[in-house]
C-alpha positions as CSV (number, residue, x, y, z in Angstrom):
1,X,14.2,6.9,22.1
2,X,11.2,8.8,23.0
3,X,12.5,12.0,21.0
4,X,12.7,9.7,17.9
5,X,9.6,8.4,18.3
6,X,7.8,11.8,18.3
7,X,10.1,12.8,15.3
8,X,9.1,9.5,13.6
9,X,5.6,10.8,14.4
10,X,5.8,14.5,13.1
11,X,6.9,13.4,9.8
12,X,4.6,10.7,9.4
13,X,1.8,13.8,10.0
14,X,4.1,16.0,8.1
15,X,2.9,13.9,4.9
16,X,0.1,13.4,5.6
17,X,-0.3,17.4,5.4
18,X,1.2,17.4,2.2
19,X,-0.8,14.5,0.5
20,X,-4.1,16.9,1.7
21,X,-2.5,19.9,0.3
22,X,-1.8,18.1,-3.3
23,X,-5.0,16.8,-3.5
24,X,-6.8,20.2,-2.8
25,X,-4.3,22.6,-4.8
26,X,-6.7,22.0,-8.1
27,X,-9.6,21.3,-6.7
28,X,-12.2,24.3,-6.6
29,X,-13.1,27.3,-5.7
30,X,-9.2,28.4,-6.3
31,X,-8.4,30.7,-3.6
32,X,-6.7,33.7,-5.7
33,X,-7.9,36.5,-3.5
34,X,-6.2,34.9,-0.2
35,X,-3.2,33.5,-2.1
36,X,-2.0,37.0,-3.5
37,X,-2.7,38.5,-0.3
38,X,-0.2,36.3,1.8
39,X,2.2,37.0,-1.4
40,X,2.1,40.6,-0.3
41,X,2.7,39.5,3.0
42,X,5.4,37.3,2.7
43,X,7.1,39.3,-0.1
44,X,6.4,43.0,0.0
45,X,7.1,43.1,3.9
46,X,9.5,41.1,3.5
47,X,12.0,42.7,1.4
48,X,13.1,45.5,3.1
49,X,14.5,42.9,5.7
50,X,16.0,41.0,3.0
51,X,17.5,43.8,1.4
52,X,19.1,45.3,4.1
53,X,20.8,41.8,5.0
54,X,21.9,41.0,1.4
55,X,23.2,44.3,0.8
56,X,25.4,44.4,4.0
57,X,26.7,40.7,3.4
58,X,27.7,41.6,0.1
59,X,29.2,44.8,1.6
60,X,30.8,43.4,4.2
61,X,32.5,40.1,2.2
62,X,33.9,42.2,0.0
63,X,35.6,45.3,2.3
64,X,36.9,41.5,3.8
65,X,38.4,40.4,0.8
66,X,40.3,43.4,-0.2
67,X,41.9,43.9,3.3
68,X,42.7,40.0,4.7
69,X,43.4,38.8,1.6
70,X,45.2,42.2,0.0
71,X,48.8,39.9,0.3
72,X,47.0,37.1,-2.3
73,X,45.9,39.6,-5.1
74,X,42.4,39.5,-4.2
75,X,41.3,43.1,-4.6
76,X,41.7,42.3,-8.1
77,X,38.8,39.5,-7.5
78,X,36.7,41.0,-5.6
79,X,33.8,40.9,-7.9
80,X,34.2,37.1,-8.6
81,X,34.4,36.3,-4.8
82,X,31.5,38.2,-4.0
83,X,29.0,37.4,-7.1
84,X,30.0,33.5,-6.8
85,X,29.3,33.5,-2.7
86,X,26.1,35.6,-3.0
87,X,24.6,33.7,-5.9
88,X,25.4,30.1,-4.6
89,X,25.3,30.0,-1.4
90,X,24.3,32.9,0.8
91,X,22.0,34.1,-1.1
92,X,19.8,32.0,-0.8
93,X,20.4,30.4,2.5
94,X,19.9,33.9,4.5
95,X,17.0,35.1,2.3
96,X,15.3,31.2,3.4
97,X,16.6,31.6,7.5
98,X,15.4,35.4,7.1
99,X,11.6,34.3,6.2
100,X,11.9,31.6,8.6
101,X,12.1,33.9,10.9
102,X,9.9,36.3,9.9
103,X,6.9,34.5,8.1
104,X,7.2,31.2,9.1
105,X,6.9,32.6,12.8
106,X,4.3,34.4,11.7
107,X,2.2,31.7,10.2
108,X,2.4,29.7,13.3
109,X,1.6,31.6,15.5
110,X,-1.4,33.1,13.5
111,X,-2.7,29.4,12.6
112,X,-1.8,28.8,16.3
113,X,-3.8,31.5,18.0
114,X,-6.5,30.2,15.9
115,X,-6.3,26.6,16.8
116,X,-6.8,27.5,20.5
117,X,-9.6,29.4,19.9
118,X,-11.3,27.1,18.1
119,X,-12.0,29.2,15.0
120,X,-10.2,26.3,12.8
121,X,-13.0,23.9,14.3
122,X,-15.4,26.5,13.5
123,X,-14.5,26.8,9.0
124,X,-14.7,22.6,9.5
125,X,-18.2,23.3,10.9
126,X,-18.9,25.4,7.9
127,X,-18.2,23.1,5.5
128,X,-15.1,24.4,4.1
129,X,-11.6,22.7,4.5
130,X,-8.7,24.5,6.8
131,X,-5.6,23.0,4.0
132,X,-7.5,24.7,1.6
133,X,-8.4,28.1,3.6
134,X,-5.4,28.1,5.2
135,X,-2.4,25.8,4.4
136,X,-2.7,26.3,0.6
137,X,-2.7,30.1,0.0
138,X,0.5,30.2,2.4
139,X,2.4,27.2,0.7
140,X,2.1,28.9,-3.2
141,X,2.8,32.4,-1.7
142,X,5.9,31.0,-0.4
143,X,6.6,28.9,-3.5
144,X,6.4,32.0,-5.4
145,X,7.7,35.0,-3.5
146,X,10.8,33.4,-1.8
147,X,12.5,32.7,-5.3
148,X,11.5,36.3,-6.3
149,X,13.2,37.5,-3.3
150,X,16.2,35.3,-3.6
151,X,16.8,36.5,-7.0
152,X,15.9,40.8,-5.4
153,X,18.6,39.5,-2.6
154,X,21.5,38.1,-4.9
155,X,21.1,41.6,-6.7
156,X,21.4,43.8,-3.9
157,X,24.2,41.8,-2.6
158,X,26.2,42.0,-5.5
159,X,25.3,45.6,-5.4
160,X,26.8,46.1,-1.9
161,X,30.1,44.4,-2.8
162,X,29.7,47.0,-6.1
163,X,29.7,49.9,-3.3
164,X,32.8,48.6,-1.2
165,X,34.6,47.8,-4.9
166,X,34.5,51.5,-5.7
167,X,34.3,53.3,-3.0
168,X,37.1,51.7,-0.3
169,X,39.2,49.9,-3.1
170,X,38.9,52.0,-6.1
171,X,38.1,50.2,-8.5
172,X,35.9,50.9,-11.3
173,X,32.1,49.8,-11.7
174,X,33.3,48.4,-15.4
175,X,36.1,45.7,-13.9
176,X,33.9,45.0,-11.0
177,X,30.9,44.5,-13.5
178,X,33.6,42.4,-15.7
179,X,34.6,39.9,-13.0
180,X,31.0,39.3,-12.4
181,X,30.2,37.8,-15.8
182,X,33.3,36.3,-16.0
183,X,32.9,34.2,-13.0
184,X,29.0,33.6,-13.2
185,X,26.9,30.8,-15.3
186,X,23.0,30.5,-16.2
187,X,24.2,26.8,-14.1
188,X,24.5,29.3,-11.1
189,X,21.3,31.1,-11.3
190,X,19.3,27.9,-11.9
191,X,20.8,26.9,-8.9
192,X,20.3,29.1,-6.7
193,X,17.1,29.6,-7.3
194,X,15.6,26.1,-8.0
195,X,17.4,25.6,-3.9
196,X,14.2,28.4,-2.9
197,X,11.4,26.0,-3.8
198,X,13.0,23.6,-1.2
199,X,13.2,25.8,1.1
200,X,10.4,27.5,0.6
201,X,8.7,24.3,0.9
202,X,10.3,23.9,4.1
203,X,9.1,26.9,5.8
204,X,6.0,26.9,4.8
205,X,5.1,22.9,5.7
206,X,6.9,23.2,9.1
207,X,5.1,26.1,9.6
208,X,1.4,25.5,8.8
209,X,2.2,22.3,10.9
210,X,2.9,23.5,14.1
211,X,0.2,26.0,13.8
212,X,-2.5,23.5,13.1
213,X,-0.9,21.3,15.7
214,X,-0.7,23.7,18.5
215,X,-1.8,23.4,22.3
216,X,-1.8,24.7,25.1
217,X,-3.4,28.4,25.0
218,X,-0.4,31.8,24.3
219,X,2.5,29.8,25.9
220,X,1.6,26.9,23.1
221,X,1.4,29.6,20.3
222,X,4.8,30.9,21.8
223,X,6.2,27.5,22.1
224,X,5.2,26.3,18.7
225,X,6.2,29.5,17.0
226,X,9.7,29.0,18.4
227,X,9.8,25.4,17.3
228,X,8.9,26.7,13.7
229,X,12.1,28.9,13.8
230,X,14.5,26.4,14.8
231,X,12.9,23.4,12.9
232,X,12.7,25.6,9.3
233,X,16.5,26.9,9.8
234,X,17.7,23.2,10.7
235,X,16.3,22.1,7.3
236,X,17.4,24.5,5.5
237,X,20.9,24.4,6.1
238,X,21.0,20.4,6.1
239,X,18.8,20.5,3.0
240,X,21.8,23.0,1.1
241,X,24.1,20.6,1.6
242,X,22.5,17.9,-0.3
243,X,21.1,20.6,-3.1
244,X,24.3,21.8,-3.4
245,X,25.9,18.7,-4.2
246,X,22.9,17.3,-6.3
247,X,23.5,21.2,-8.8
248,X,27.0,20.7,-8.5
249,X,26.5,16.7,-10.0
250,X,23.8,18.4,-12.7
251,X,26.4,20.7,-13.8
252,X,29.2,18.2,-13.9
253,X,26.9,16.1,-16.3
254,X,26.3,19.2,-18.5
């Protein structure tokens, strides 16, 4: 009962986060200088990470597909299984849990360490607002890079099941290239990226959350930067679930 208290709690502050940060995202001074710099954190240092984990799960799911499912006459589809998985679904979901990871850790623990040395307390005794500092720049860098990155991640991975395709099954780039478009809509683009603003969102919000909200000297900053990781990944795969059957419902009605 107590654990659904305090999750009753965190979401009821969760809000109240994001009512501050809508009603100081248009409000000036607009902080462009801080916001592109956390864009090239979150996204330039980010990509080799996600490129190297696109690119092998593409690899990988197709050398799969042409040896356990060889008996089916799936080597001929190798370019529809791996474009349709990428694009929809993993995609995606592993560019979202790979940021979690990386930059919403990061956030945390960088808001955190500056929580428990009071240097948050210190911008409020300025005059100037931590959301719109802090929270804001993060939250649109996010907003903006991690759909970027998505769309860098379903490439490569289609890329790496382009590799396997040629190189293990012999096929040629042309058929591979031709069971792509045949199997892929705009419907599947839209949704896989329009699913990054949620979990972008996520990350970013959980995030900025438990760093503002954090305790208890380095082992809080460790404990909240753990909590972070977990409670971003857990919202991310419930929350593809539900966007995957709300696309799914869109395209159905188109």
């Amino acid at each position: 009962m107590s654990f659904i208290l305090q999750l009753f709690a965190a979401i009821g502050q969760i809000a109240l986060l994001v009512l501050d940060c809508l009603r100081l995202l248009f409000r000036r001074p607009f902080e462009g200088g801080l916001i592109v710099e956390q864009m090239h954190r979150v996204g330039v240092r980010s990509l080799p990470l996600v490129a190297i984990t696109l690119l092998f799960t593409g690899a990988v799911m197709a050398l799969q597909v042409s040896y356990t499912l060889a008996a089916y006459g799936a080597k001929l589809y190798v370019g529809s299984f791996v474009s349709l998985s990428v694009v929809k679904e993993l995609g995606p979901v592993l560019t979202a849990v790979m940021l979690a990871a990386r930059v919403g850790a990061g956030m945390t623990a960088e808001l955190g360490s500056m929580e428990v040395t009071e240097q948050i307390d210190a911008i409020r005794a300025l005059g100037a607002s931590p959301i719109k500092k802090l929270v804001i720049p993060r939250m649109v860098a996010l907003m903006i890079m991690v759909p970027v990155l998505t769309i860098l991640g379903d490439t490569l991975g289609i890329l790496g099941g382009l590799y396997i395709a040629v190189a293990e099954i012999g096929q040629s780039s042309d058929y591979y290239w031709s069971k792509v478009r045949e199997i892929l809509y705009v419907g599947d683009l839209i949704s896989s990226v329009g699913k990054t603003f949620f979990f972008a969102f996520f990350i970013g919000i959980i995030a900025c959350f438990n760093g503002l909200k954090t305790t208890g000297g380095a082992t809080g900053v460790g404990r909240a930067t753990t909590n972070t990781v977990v409670a971003a990944s857990v919202c991310i795969f419930i929350s593809n679930f539900f966007l995957a059957k709300l696309f799914l419902f869109i395209q159905m009605s188109f």
